[in-house]
mmCIF file of the N, C-alpha and C atoms, coordinates in Angstrom:
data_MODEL
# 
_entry.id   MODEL 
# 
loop_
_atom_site.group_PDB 
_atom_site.id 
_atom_site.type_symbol 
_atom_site.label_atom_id 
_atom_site.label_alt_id 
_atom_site.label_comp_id 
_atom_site.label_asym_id 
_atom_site.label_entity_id 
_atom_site.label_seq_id 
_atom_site.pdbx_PDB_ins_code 
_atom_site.Cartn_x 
_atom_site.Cartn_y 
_atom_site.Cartn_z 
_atom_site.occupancy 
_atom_site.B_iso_or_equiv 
_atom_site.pdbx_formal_charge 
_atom_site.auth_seq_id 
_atom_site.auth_comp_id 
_atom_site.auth_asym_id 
_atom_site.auth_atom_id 
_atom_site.pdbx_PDB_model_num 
ATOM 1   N N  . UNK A 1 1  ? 0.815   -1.192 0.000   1.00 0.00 ? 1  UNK A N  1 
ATOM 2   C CA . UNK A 1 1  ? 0.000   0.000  0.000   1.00 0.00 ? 1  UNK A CA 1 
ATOM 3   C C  . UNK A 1 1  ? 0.863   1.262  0.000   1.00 0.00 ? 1  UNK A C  1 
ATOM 4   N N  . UNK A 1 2  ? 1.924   1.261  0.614   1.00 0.00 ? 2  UNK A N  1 
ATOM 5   C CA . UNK A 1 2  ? 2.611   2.056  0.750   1.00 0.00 ? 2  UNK A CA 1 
ATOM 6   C C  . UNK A 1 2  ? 3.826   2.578  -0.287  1.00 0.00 ? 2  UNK A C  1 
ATOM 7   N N  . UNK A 1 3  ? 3.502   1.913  -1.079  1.00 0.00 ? 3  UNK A N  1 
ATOM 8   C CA . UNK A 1 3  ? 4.315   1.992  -2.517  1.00 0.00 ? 3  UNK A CA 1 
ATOM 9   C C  . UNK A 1 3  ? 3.228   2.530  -3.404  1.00 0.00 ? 3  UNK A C  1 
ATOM 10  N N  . UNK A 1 4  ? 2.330   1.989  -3.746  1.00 0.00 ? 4  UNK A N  1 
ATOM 11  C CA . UNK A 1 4  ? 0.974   2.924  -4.324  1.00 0.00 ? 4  UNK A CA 1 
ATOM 12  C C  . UNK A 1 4  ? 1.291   4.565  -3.930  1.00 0.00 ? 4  UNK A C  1 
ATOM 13  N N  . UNK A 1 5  ? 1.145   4.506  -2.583  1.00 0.00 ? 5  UNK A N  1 
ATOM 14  C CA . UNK A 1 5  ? 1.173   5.833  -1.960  1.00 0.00 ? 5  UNK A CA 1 
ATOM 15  C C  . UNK A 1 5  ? 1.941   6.397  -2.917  1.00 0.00 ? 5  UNK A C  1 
ATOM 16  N N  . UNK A 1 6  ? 3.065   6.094  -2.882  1.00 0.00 ? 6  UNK A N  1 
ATOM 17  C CA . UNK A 1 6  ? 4.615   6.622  -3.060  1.00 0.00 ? 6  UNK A CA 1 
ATOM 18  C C  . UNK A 1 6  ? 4.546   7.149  -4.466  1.00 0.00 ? 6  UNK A C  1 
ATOM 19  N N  . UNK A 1 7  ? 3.624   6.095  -5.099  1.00 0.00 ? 7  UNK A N  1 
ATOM 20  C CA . UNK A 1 7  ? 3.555   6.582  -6.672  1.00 0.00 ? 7  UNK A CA 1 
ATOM 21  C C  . UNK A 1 7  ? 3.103   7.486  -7.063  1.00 0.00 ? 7  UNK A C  1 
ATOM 22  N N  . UNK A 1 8  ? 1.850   7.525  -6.243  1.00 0.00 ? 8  UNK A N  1 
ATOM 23  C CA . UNK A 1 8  ? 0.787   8.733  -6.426  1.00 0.00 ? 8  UNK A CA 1 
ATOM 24  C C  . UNK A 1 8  ? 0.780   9.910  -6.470  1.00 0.00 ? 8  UNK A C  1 
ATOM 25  N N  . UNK A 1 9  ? 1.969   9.662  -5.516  1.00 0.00 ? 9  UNK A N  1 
ATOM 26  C CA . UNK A 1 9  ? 2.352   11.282 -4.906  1.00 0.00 ? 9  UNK A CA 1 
ATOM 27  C C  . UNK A 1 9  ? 3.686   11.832 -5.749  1.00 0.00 ? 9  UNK A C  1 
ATOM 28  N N  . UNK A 1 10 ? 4.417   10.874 -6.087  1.00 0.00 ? 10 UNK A N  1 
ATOM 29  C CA . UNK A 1 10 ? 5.285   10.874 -7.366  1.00 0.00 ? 10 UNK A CA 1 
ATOM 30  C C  . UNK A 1 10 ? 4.442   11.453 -8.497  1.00 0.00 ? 10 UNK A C  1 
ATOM 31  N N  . UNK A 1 11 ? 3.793   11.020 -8.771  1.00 0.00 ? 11 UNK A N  1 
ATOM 32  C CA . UNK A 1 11 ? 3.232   11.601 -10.148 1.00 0.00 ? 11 UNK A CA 1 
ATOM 33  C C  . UNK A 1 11 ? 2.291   13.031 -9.676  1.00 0.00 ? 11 UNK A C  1 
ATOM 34  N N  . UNK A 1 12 ? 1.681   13.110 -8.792  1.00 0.00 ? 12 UNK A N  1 
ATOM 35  C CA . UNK A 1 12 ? 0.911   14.410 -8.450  1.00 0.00 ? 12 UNK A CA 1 
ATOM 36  C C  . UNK A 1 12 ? 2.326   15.403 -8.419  1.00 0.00 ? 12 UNK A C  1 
ATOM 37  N N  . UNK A 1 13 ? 2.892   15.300 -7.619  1.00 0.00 ? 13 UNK A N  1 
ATOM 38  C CA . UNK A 1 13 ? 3.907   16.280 -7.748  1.00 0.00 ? 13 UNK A CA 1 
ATOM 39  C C  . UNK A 1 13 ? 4.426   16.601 -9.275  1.00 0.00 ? 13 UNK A C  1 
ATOM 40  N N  . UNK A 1 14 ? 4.734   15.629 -10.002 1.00 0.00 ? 14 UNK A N  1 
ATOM 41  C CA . UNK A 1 14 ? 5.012   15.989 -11.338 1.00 0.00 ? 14 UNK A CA 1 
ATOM 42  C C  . UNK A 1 14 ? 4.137   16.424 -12.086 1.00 0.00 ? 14 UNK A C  1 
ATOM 43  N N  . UNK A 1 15 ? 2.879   16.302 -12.075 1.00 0.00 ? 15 UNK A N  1 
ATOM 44  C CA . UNK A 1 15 ? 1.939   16.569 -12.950 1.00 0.00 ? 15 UNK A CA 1 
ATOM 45  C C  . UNK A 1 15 ? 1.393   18.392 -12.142 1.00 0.00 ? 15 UNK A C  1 
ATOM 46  N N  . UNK A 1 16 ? 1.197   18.447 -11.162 1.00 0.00 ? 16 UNK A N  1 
ATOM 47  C CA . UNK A 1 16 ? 1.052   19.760 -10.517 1.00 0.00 ? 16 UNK A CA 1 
ATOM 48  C C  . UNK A 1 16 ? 2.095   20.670 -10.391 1.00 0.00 ? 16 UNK A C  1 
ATOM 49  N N  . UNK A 1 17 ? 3.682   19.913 -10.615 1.00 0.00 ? 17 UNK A N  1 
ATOM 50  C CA . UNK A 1 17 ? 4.258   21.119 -10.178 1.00 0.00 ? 17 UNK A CA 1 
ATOM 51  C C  . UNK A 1 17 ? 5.262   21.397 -8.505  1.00 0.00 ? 17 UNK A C  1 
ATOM 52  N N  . UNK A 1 18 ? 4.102   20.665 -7.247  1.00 0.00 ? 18 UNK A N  1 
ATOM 53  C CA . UNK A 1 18 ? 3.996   20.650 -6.817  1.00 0.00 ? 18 UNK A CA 1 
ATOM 54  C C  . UNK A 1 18 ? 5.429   19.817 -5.568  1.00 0.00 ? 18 UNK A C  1 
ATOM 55  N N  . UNK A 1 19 ? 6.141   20.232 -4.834  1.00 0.00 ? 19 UNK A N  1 
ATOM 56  C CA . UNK A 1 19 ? 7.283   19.418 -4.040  1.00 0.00 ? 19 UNK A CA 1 
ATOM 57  C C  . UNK A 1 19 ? 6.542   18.401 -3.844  1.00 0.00 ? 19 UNK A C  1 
ATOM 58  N N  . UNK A 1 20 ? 6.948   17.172 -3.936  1.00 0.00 ? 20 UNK A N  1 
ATOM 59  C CA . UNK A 1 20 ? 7.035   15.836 -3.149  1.00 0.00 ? 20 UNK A CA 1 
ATOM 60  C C  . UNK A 1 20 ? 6.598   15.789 -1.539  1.00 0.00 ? 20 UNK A C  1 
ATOM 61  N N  . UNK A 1 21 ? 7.551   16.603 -1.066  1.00 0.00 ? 21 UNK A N  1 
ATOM 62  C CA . UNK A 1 21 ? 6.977   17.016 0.079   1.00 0.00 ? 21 UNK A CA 1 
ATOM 63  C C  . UNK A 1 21 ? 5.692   17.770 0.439   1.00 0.00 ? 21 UNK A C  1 
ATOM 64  N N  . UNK A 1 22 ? 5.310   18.454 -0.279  1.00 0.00 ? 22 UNK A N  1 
ATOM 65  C CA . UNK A 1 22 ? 3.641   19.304 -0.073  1.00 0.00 ? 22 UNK A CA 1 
ATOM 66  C C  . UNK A 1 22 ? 2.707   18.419 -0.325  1.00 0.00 ? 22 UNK A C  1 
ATOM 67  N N  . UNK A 1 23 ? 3.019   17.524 -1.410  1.00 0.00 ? 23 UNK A N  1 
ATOM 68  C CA . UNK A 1 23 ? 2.348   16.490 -1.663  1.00 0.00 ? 23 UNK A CA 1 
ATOM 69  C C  . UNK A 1 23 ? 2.288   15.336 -0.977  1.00 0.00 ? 23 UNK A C  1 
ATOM 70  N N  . UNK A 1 24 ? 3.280   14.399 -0.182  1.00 0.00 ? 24 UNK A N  1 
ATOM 71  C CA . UNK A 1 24 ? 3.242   14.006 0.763   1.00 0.00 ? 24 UNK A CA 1 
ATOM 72  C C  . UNK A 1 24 ? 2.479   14.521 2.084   1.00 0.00 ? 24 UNK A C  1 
ATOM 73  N N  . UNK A 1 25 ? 2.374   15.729 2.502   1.00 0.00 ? 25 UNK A N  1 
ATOM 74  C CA . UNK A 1 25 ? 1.853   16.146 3.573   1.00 0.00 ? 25 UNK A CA 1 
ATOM 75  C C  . UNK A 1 25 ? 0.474   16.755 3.290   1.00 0.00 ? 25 UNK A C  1 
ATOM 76  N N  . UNK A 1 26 ? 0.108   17.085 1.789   1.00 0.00 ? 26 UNK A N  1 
ATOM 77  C CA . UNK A 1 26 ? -1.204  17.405 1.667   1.00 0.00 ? 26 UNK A CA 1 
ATOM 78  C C  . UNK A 1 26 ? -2.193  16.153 1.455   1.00 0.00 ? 26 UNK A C  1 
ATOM 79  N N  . UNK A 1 27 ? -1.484  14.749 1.018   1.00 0.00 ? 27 UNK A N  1 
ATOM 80  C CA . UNK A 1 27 ? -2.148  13.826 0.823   1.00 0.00 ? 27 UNK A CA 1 
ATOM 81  C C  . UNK A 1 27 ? -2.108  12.858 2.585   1.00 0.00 ? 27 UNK A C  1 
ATOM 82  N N  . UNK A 1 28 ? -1.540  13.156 3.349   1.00 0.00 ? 28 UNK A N  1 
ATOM 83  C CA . UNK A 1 28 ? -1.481  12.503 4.492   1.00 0.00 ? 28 UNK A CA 1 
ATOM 84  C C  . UNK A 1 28 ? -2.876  12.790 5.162   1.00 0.00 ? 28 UNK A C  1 
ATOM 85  N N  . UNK A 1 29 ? -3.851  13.375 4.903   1.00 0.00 ? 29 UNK A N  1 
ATOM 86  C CA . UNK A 1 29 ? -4.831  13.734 5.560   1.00 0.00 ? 29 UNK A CA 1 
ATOM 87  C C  . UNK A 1 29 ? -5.922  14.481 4.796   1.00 0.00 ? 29 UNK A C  1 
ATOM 88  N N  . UNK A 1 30 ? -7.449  14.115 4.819   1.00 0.00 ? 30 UNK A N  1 
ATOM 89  C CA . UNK A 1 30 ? -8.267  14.927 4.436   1.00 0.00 ? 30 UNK A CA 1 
ATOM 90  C C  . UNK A 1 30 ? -7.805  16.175 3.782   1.00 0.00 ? 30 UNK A C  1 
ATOM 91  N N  . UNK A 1 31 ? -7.855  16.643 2.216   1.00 0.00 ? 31 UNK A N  1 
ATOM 92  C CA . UNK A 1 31 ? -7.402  18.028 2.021   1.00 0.00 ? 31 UNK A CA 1 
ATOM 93  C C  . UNK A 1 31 ? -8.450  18.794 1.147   1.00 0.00 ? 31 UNK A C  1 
ATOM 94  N N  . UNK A 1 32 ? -9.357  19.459 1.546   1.00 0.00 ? 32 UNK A N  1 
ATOM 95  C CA . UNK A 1 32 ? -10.294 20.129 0.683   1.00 0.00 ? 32 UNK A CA 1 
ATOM 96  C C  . UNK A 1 32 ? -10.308 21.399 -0.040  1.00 0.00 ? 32 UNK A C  1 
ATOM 97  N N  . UNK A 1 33 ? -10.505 22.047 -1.051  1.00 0.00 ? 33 UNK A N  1 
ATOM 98  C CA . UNK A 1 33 ? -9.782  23.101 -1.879  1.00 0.00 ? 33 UNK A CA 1 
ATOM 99  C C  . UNK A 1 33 ? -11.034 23.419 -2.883  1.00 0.00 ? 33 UNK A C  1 
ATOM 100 N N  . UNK A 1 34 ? -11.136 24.453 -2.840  1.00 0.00 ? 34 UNK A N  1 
ATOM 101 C CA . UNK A 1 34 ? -12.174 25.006 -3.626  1.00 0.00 ? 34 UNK A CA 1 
ATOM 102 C C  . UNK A 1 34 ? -11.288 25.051 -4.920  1.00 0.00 ? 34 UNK A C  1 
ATOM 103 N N  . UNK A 1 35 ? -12.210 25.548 -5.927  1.00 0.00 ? 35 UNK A N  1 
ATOM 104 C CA . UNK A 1 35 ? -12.233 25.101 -7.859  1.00 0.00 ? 35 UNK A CA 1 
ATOM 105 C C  . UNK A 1 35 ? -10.873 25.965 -7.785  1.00 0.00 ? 35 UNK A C  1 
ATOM 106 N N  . UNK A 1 36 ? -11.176 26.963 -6.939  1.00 0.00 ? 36 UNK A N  1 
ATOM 107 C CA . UNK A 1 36 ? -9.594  28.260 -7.734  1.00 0.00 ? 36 UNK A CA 1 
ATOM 108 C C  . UNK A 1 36 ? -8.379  27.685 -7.030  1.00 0.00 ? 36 UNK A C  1 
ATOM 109 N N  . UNK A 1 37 ? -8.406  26.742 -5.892  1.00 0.00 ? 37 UNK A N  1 
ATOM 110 C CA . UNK A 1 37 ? -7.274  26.719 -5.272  1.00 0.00 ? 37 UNK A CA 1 
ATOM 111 C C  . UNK A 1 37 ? -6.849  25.450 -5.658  1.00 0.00 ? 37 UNK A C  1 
ATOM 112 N N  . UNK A 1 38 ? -7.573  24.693 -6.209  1.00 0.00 ? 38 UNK A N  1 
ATOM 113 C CA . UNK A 1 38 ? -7.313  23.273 -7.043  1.00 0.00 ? 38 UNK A CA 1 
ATOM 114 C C  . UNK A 1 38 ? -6.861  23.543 -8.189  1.00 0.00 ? 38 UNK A C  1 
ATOM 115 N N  . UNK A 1 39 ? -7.373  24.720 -9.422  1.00 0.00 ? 39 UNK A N  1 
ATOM 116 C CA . UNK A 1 39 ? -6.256  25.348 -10.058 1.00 0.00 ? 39 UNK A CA 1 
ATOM 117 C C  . UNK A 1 39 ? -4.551  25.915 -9.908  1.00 0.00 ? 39 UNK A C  1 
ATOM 118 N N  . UNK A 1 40 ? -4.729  26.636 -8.789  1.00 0.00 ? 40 UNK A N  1 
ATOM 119 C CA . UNK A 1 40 ? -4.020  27.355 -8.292  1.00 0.00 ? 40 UNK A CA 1 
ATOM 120 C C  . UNK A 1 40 ? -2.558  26.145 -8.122  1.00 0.00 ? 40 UNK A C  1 
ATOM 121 N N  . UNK A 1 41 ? -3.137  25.402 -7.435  1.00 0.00 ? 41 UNK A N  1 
ATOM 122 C CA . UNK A 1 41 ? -2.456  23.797 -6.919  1.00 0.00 ? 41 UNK A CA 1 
ATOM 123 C C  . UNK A 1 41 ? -1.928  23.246 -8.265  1.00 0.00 ? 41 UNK A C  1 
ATOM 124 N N  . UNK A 1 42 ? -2.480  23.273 -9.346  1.00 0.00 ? 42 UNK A N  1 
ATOM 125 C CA . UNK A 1 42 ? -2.101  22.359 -10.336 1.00 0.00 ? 42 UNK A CA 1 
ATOM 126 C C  . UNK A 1 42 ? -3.333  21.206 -10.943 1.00 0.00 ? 42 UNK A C  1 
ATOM 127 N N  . UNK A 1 43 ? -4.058  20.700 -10.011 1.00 0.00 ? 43 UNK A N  1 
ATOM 128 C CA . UNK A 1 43 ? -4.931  20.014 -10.126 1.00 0.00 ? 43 UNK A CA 1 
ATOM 129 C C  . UNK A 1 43 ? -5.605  19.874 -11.591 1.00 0.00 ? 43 UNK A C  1 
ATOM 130 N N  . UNK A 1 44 ? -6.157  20.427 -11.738 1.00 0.00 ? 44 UNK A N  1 
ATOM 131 C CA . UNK A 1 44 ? -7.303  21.328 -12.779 1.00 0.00 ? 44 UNK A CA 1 
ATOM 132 C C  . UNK A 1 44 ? -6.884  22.268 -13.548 1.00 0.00 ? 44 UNK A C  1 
ATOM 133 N N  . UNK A 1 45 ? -7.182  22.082 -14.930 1.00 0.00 ? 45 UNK A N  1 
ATOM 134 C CA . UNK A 1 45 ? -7.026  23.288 -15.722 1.00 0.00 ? 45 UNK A CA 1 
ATOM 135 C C  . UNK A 1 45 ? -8.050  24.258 -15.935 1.00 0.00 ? 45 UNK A C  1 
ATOM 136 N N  . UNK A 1 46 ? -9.183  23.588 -15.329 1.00 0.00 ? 46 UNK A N  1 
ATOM 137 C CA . UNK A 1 46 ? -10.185 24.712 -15.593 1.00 0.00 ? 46 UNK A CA 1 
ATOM 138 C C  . UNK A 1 46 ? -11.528 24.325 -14.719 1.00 0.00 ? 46 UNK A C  1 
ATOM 139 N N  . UNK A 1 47 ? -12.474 25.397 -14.871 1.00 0.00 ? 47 UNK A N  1 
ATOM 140 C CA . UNK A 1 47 ? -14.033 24.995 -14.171 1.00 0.00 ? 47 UNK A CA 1 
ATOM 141 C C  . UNK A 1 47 ? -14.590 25.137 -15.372 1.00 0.00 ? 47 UNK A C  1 
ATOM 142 N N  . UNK A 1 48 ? -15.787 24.239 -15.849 1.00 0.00 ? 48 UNK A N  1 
ATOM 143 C CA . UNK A 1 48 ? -16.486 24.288 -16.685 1.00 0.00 ? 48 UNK A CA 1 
ATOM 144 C C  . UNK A 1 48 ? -17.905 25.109 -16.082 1.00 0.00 ? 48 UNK A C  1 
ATOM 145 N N  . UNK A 1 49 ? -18.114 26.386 -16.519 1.00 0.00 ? 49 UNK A N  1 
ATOM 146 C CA . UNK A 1 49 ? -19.505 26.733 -15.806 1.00 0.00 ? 49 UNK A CA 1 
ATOM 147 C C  . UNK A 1 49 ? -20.619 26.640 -16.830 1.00 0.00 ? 49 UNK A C  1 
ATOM 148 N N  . UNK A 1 50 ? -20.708 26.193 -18.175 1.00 0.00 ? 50 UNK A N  1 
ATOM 149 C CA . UNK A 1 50 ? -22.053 25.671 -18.428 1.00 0.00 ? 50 UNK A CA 1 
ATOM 150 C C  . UNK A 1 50 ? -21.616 24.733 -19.249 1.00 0.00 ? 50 UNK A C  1 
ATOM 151 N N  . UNK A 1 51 ? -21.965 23.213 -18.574 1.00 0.00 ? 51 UNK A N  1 
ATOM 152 C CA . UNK A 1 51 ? -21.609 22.154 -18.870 1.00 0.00 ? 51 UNK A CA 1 
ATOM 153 C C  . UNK A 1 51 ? -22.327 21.902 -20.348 1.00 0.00 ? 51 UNK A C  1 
ATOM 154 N N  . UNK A 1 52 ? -23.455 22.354 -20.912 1.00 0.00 ? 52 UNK A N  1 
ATOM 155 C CA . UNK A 1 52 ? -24.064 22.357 -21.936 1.00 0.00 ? 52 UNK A CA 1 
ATOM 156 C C  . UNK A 1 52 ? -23.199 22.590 -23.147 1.00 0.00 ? 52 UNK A C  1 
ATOM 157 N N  . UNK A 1 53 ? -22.548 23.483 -23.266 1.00 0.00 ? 53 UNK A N  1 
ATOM 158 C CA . UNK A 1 53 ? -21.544 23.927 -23.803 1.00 0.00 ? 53 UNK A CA 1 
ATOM 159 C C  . UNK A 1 53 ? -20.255 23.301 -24.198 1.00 0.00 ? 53 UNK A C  1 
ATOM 160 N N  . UNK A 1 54 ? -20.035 23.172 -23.195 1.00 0.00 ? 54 UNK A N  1 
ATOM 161 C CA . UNK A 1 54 ? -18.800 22.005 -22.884 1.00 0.00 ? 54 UNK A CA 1 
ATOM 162 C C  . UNK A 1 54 ? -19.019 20.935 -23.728 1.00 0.00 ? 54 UNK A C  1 
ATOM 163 N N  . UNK A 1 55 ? -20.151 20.220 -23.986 1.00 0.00 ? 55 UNK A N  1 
ATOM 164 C CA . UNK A 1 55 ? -20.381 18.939 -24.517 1.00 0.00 ? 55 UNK A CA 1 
ATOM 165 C C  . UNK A 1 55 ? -20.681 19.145 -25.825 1.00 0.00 ? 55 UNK A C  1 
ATOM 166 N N  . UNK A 1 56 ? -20.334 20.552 -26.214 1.00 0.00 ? 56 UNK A N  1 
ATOM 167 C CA . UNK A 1 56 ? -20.823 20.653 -27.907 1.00 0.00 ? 56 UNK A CA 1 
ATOM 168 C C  . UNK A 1 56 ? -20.114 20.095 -28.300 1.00 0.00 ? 56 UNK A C  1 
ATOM 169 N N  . UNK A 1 57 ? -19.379 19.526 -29.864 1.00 0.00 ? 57 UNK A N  1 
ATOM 170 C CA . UNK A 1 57 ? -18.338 19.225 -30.756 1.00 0.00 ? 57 UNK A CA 1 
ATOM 171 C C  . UNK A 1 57 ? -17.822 20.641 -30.780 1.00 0.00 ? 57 UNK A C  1 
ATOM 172 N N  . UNK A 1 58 ? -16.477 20.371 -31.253 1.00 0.00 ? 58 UNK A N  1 
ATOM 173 C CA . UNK A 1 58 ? -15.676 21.451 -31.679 1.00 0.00 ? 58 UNK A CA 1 
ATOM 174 C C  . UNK A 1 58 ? -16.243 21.537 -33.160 1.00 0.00 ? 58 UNK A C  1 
ATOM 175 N N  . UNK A 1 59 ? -15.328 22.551 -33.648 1.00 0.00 ? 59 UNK A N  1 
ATOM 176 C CA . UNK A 1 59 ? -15.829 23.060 -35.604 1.00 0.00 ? 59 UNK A CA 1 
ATOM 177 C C  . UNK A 1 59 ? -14.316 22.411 -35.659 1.00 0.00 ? 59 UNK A C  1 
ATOM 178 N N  . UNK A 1 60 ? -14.327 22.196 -36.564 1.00 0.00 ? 60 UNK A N  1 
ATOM 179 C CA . UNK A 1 60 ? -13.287 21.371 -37.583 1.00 0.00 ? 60 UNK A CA 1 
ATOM 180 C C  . UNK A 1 60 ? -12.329 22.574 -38.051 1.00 0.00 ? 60 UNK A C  1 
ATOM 181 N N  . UNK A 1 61 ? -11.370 22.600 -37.543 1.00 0.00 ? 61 UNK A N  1 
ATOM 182 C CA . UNK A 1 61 ? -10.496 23.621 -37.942 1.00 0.00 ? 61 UNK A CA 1 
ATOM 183 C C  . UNK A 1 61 ? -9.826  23.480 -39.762 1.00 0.00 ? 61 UNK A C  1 
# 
């Protein structure tokens, strides 16, 4: 289990940006983060605010 861990947090850090260590200690416990600070973090590239939209097709460039 503890190798999972290890991975997880390996790759969150790489993919966010984020020290190993912040990530280690933000994943050690409950961590809750609103849409801007889950950006902010790396998490997320974006909030979708009208999902309707979102689900159109693109135009064909």
């Amino acid at each position: 289990m503890l190798h999972h861990k290890a991975n997880l947090n390996g790759y969150l850090a790489y993919q966010t940006g984020q020290s190993l260590e912040k990530i280690n200690q933000d994943t050690d416990r409950d961590f809750f983060m609103s849409a801007k600070e889950a950006k902010d973090y790396g998490l997320i590239d974006g909030v979708i605010m009208n999902p309707l939209k979102a689900l159109q097709p693109l135009a064909a460039a």
